[in-house]
N, C-alpha and C positions, 0 to 999 in steps of 0.2 A: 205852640207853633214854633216852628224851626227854620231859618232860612238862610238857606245854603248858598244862596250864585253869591254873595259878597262875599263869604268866605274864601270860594273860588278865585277868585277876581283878585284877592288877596296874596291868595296863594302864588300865583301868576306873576303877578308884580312884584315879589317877593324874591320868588324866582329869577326874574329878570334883573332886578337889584344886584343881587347878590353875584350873578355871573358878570355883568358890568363891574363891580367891583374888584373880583378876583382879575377881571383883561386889565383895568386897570392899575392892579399891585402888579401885576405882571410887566407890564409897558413900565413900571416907575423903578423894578430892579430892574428890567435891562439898561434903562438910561441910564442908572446908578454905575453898572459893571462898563456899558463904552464909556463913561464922564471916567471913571478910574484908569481905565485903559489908553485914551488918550491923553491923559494928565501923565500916565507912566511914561509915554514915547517922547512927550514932549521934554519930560524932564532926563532923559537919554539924551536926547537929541542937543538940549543946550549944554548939555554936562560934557560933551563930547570934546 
């Protein structure tokens, strides 16, 4: 006997997992790239 809907449901949530995690690596280098970028203007800006 075989049974499938929790493999399913598995699969789903899995799914869902993994795309939350890839928005969140994503949201974590952009914040990475503006925290760099305004670290650089600031340090222009007092260097001036």
């Amino acid at each position: 006997m075989v049974i499938t809907s929790g493999n399913e449901e598995d699969r789903g949530s899995q799914e869902k997992e993994n795309k939350e995690e890839s928005i969140l690596a994503m949201l974590g280098i952009i914040g990475t790239i503006l925290n760099l970028i305004v670290i650089i203007f600031v340090y222009i800006y007092t260097t001036l």
